[in-house]
N, CA, C and O of each residue as an XYZ file, in Angstrom:
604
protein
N     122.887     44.888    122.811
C     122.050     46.013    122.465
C     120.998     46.266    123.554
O     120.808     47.433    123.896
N     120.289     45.268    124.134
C     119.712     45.536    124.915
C     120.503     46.039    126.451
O     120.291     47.157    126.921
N     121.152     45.329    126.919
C     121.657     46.257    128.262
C     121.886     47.781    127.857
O     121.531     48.798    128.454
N     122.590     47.633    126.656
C     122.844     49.310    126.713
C     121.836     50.174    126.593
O     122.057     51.301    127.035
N     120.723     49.951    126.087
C     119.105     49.980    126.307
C     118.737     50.325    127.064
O     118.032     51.331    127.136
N     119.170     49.416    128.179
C     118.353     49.828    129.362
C     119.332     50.443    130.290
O     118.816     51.028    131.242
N     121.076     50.447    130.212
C     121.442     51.628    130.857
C     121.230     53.080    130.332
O     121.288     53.946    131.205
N     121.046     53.404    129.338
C     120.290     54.848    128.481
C     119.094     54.664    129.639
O     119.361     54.996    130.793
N     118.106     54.265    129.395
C     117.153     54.106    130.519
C     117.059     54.347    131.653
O     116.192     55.164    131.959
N     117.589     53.968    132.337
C     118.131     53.876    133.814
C     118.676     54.982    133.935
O     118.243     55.672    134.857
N     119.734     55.527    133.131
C     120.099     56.725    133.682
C     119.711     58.086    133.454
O     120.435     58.995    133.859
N     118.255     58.399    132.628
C     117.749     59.335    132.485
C     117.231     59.966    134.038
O     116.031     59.899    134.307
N     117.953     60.419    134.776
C     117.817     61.137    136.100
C     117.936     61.972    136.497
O     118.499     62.735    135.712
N     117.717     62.409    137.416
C     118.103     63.760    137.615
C     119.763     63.744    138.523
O     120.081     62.918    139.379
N     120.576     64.847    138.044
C     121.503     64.615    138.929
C     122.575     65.584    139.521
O     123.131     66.570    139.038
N     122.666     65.021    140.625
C     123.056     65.404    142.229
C     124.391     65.851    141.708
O     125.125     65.280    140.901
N     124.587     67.222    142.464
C     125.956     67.764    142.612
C     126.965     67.180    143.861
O     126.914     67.335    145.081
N     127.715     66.587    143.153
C     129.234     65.782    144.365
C     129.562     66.781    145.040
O     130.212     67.619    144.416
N     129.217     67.126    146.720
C     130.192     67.869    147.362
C     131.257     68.031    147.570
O     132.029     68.987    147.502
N     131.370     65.970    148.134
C     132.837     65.439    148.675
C     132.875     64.229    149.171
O     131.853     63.926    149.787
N     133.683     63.439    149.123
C     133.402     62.116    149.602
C     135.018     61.750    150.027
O     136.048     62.101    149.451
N     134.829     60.807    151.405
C     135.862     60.052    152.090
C     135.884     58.504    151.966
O     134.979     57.670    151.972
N     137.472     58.394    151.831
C     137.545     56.504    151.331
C     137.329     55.738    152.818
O     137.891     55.902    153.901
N     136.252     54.823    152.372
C     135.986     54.005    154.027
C     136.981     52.677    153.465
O     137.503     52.176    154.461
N     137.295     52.145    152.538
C     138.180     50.809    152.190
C     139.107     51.186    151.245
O     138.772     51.940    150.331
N     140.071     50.821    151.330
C     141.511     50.804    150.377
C     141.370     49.655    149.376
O     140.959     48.547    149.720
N     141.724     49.961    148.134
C     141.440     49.044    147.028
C     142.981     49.139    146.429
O     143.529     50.205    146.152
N     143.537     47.921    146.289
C     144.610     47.621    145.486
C     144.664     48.676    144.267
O     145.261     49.750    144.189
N     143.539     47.765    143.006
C     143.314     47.712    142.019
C     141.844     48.957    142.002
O     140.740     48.690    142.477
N     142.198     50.236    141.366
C     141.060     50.936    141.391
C     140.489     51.786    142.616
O     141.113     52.090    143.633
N     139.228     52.089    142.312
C     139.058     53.515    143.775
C     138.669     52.727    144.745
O     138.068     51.658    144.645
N     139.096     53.387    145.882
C     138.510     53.022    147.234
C     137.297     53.182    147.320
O     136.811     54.192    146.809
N     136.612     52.405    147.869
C     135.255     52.262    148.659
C     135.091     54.103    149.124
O     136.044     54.849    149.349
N     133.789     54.439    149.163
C     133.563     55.805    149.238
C     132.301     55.872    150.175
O     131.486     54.949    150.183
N     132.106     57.426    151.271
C     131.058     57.564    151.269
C     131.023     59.152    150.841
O     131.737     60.033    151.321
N     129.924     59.320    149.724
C     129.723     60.612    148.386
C     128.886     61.343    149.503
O     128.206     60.701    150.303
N     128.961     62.598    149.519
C     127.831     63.631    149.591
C     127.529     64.235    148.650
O     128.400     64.954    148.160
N     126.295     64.195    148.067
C     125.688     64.774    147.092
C     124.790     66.145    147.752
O     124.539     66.440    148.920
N     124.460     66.780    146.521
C     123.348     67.711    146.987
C     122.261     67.646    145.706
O     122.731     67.155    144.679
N     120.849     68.089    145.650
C     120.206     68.061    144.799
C     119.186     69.057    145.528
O     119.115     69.227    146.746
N     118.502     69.608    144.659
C     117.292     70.580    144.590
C     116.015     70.135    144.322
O     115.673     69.901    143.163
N     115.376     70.011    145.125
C     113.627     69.377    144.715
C     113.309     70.216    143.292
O     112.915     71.341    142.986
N     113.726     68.964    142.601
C     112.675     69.821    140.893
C     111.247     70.681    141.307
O     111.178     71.695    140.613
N     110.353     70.577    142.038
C     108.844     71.226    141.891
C     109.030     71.543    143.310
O     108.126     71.168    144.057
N     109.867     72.062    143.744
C     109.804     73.102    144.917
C     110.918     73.960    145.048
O     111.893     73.733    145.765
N     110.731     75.029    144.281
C     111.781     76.169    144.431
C     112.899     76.335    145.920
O     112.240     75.670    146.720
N     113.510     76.569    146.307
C     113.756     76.445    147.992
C     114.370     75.320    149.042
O     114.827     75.530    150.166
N     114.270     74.320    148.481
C     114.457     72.923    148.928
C     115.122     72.435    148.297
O     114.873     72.372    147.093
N     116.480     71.769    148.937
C     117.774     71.405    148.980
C     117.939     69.989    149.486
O     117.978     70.257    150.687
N     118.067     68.638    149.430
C     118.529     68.125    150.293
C     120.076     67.322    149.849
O     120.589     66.974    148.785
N     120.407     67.270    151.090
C     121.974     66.506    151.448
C     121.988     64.873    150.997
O     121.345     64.136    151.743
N     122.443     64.451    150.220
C     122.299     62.680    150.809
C     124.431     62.021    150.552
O     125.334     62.027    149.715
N     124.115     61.563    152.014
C     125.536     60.806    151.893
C     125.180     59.097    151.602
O     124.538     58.342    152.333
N     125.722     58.848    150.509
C     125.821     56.953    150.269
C     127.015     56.610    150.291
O     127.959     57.400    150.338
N     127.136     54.767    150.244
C     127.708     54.673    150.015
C     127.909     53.858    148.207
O     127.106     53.232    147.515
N     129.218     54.226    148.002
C     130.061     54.106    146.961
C     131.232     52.683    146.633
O     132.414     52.743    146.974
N     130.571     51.370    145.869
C     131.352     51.085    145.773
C     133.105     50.955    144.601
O     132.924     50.742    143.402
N     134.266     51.071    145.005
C     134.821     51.119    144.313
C     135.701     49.990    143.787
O     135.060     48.965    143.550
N     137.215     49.913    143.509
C     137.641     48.480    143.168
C     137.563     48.641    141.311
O     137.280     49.673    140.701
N     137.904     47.302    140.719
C     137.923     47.731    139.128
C     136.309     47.165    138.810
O     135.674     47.588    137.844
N     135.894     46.402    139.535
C     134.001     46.427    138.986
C     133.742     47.482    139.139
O     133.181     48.043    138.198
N     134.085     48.456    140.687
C     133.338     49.945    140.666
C     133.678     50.593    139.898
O     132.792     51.397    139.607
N     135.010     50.782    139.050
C     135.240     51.947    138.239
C     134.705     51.689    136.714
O     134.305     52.650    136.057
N     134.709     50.560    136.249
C     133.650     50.148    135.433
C     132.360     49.779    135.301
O     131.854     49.177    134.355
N     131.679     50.296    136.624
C     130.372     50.452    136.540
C     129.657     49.087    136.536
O     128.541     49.061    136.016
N     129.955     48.414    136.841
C     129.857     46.866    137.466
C     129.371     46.327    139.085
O     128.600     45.468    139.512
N     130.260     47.319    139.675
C     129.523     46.671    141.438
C     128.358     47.282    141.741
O     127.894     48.185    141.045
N     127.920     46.929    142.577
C     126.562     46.894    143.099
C     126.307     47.878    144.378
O     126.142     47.209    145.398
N     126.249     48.920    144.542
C     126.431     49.488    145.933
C     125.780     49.265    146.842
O     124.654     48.869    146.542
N     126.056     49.370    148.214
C     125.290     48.769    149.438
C     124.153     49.756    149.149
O     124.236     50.517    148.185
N     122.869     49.756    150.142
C     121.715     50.242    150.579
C     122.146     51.287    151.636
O     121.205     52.007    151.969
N     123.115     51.514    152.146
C     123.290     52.777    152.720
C     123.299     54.198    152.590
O     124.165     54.895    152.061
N     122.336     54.511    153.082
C     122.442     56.199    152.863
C     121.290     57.133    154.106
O     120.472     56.811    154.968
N     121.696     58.053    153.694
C     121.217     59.258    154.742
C     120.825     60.240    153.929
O     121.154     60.515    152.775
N     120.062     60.747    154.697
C     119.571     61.942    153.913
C     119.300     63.491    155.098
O     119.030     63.386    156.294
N     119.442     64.608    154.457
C     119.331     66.029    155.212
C     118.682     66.831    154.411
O     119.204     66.911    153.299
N     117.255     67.775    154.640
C     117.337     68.378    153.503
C     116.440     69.620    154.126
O     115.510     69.653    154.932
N     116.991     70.396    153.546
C     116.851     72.227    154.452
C     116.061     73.371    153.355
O     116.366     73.450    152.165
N     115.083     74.152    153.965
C     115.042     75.183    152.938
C     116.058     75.986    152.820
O     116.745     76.173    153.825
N     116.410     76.669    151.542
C     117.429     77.521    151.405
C     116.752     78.266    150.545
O     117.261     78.355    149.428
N     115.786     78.813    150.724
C     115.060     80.052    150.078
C     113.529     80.117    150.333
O     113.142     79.405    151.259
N     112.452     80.952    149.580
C     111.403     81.080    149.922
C     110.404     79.573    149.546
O     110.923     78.930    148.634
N     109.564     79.168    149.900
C     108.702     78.112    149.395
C     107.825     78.372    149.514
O     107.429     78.943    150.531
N     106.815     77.954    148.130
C     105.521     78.336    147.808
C     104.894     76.297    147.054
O     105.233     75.571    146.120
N     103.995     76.237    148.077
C     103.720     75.193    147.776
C     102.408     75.135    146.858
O     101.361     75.681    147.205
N     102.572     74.330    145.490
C     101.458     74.400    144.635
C     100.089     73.334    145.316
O     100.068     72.589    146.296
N      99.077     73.671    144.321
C      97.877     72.590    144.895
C      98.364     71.233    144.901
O      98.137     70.468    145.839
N      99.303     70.783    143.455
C      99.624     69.294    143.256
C     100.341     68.931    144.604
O     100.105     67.844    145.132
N     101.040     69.647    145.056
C     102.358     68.933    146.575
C     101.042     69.296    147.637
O     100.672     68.506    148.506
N     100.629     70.175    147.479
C      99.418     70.077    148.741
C      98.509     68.596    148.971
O      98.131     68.038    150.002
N      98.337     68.214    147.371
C      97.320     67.206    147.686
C      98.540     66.121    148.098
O      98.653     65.491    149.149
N      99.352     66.117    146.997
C     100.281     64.589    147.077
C      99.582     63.461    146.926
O      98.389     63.251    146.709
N     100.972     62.424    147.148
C     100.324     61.301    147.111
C     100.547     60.013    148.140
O     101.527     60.235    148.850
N      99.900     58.682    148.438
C     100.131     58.075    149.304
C     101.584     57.576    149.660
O     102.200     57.325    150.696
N     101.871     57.552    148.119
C     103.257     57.023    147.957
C     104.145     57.802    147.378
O     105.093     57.491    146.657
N     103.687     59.100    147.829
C     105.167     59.787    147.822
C     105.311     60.471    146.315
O     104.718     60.028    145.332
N     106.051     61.433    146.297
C     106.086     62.092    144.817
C     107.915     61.473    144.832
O     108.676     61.649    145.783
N     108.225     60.859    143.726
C     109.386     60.922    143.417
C     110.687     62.241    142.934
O     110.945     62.826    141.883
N     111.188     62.267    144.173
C     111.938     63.881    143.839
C     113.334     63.435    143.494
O     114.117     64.366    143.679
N     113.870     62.445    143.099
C     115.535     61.739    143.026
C     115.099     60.267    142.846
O     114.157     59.651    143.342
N     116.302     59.802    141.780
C     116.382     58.160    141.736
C     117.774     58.305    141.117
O     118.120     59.161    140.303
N     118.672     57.114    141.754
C     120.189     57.222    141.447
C     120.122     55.753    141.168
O     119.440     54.992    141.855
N     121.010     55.283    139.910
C     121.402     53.407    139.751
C     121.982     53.147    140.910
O     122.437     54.188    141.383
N     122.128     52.426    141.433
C     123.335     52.206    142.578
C     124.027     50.351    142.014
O     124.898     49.720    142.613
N     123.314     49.924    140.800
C     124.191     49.043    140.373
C     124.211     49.216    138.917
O     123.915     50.316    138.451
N     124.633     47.924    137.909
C     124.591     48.242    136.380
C     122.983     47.876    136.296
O     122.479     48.906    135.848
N     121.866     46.847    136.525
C     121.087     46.931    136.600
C     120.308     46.582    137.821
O     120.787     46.022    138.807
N     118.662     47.079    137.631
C     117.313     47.044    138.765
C     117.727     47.406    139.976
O     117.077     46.884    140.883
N     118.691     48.208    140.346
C     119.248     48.602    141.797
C     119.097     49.962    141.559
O     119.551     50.318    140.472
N     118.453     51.082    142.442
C     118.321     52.743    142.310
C     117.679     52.966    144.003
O     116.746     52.466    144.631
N     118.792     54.043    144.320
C     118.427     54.835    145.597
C     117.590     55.901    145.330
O     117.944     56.708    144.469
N     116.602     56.041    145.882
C     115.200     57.114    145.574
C     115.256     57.597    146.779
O     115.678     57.076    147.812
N     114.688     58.894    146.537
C     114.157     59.812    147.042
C     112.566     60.236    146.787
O     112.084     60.411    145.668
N     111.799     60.374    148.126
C     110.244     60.705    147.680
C     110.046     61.759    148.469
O     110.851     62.111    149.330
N     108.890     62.367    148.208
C     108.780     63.460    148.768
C     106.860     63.306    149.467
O     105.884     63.305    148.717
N     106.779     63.188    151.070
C     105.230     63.484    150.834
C     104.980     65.438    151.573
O     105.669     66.417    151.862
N     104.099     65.171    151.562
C     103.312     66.789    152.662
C     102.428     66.365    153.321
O     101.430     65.706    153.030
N     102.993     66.949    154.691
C     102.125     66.783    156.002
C     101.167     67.738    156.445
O     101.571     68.419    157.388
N      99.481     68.107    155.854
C      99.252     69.315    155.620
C      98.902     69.791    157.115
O      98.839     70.989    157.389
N      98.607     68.453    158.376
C      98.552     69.060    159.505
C      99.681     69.669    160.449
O      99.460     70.219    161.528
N     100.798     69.499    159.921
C     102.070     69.873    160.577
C     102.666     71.270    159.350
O     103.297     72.208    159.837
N     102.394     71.246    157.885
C     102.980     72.115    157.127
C     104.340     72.155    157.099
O     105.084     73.136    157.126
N     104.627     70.837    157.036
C     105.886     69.785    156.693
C     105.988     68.819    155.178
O     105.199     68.062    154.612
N     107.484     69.328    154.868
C     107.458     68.317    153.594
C     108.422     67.559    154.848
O     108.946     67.986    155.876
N     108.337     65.840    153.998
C     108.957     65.197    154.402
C     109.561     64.447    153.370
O     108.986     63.806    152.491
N     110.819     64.591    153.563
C     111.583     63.347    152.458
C     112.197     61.942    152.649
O     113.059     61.973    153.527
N     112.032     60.788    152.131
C     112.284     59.429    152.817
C     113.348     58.974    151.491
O     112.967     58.791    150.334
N     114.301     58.889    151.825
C     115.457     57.966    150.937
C     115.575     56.507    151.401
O     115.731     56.300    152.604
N     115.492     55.155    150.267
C     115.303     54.243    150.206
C     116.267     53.723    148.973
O     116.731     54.594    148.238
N     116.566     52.437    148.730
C     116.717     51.633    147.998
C     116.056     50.398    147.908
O     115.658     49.698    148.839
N     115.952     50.136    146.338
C     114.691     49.136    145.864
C     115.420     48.314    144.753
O     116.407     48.683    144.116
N     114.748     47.128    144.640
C     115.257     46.335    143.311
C     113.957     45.698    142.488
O     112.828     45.642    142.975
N     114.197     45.378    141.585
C     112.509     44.764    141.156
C     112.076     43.686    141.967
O     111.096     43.903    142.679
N     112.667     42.444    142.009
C     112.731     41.671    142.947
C     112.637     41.943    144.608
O     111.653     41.517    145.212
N     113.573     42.582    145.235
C     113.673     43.158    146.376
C     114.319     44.109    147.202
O     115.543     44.213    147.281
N     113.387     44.895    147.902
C     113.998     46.068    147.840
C     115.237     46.106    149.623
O     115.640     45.058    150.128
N     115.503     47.221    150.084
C     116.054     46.920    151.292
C     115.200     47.716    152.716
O     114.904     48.901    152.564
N     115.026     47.387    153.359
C     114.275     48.477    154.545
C     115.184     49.565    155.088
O     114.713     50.643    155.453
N     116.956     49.197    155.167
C     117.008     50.795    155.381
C     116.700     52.197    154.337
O     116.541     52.323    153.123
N     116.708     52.966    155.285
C     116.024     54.210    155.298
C     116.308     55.021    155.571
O     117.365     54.854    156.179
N     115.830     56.821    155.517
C     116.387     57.756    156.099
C     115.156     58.907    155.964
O     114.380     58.977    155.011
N     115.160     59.573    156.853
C     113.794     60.765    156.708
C     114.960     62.069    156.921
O     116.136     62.105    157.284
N     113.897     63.146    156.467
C     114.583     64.648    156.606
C     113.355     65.265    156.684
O     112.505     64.615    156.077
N     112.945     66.240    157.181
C     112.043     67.281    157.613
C     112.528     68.879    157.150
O     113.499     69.560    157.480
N     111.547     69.091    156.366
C     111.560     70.886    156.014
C     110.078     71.146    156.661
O     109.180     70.456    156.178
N     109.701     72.117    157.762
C     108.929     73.089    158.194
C     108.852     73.922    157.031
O     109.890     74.171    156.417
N     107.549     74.468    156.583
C     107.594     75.344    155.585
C     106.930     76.594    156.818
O     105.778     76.653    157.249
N     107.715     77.195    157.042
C     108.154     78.486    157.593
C     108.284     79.831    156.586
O     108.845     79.805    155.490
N     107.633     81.035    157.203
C     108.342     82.088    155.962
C     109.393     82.199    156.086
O     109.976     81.627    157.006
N     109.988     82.933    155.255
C     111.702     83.116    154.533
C     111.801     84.243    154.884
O     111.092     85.130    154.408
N     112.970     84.513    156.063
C     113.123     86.159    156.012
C     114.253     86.636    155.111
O     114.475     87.840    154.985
């Protein structure tokens, strides 16, 4: 009762539209090893899109939601419409506004996405990471939106 607890939990997220993804390992038994491109939309910024490719593990733990996925990922993320930035993203915060969090295992494993603002450049910046309660991983990935007008 409790794990299922806390996967209800865990997966209250927001979530990313699958573009497309290519098999990097061949699996006997179950899906191949994957790397996914997702897309997602900054909830509190109209305009802002970003890309993130991870990786995916597959096999019969992956298709039952059992393996653990590596810490790999990338991130791209572009305006695709007008942006109007409120006071809250103006001020921000030190550590980032959380704009995405994905499980990447059955439990304490999630790839995040944060969002800060650079008010001397008039740059959002987005940093994708993976974390565990215990410990998290240092790779990383940044993406840059210029908030530019929209013609």
């Amino acid at each position: 009762m409790l794990v299922l607890t806390l996967i209800l939990f865990f997966s209250v997220t927001l979530q990313a539209e699958e573009i497309g993804s290519v098999s990097t390992k061949f699996k006997m038994l179950g899906a191949n090893d994957k790397i996914v491109i997702e897309a997602f939309d900054d909830p509190d910024i109209n305009g802002a899109t970003c890309y993130l490719s991870r990786a995916k593990t597959g096999g019969v733990s992956g298709a039952v939601g059992l393996a653990e996925d590596t810490s790999d990922a990338s991130i791209a993320c572009r305006q695709v419409g007008p942006i109007v930035l409120s006071k809250e993203i103006k001020k921000g915060k030190a550590d980032g506004d959380e704009v995405f969090k994905k499980s990447t295992s059955l439990l304490f494993k999630s790839l995040q996405v944060v969002r800060f603002y650079d008010p001397k450049r008039n740059v959002l910046v987005y940093l994708t990471y993976s974390d565990r309660i215990i410990e998290g991983s240092p790779k990383n990935s940044i993406s840059t939106i210029p908030i530019m007008p929209w013609r």
